[in-house]
N, C-alpha and C positions, 0 to 999 in steps of 0.2 A: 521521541520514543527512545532514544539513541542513550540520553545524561536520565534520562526519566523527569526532565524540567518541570511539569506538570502530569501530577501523577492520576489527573481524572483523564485527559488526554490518551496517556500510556494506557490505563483501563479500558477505556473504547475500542483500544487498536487490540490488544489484546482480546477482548471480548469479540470483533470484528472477525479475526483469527478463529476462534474458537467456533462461532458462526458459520465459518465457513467450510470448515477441516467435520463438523460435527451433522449438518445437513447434508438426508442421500443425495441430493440433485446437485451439491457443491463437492462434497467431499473428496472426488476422484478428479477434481479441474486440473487440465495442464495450464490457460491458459487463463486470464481476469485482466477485464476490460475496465481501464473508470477512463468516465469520459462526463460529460457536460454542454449546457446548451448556448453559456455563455465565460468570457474570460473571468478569473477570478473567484471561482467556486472550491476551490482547493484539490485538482485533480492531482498537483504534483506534490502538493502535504499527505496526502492521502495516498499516493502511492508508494513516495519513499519511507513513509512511515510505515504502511502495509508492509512491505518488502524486508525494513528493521525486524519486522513484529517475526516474519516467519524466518530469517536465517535466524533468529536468537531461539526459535524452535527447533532448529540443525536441519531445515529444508534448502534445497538450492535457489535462487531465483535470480532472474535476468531480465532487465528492465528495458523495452525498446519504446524511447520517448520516440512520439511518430508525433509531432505536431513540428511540424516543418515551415511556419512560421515565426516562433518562437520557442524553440527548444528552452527549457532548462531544469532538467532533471539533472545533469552534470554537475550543474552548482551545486544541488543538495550535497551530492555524491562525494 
């Protein structure tokens, strides 16, 4: 999301954004959970690219990686 490396990607995350910000039961969230049932689904491509998508909207956001077996949200970072 960050170079725009692929710009169908950046479209999703973008649109994902807009989804979220644009429906009443999402619009007013402080908080957004991604999560999954198994390793490897892409919880942390999808978070720090979510998180990309809204500072570059001028919103604040704070990321607490809670998977305490294998953190790494820091790499991306």
């Amino acid at each position: 999301m960050l170079n725009n490396a692929d710009r169908q990607v950046a479209e999703a995350f973008l649109t994902l954004h807009s989804a979220l910000r644009l429906k009443e039961e999402a619009k007013n969230a402080k908080c957004i959970l991604t999560t999954s049932t198994i390793p490897g689904e892409g919880k942390s491509f999808t978070t720090t690219n979510l998180e990309l998508t809204f500072e570059a909207h001028g919103e604040k956001v704070a990321i607490i990686d809670c998977d305490l077996r294998k953190p790494n949200i820091h790499k991306s970072l």
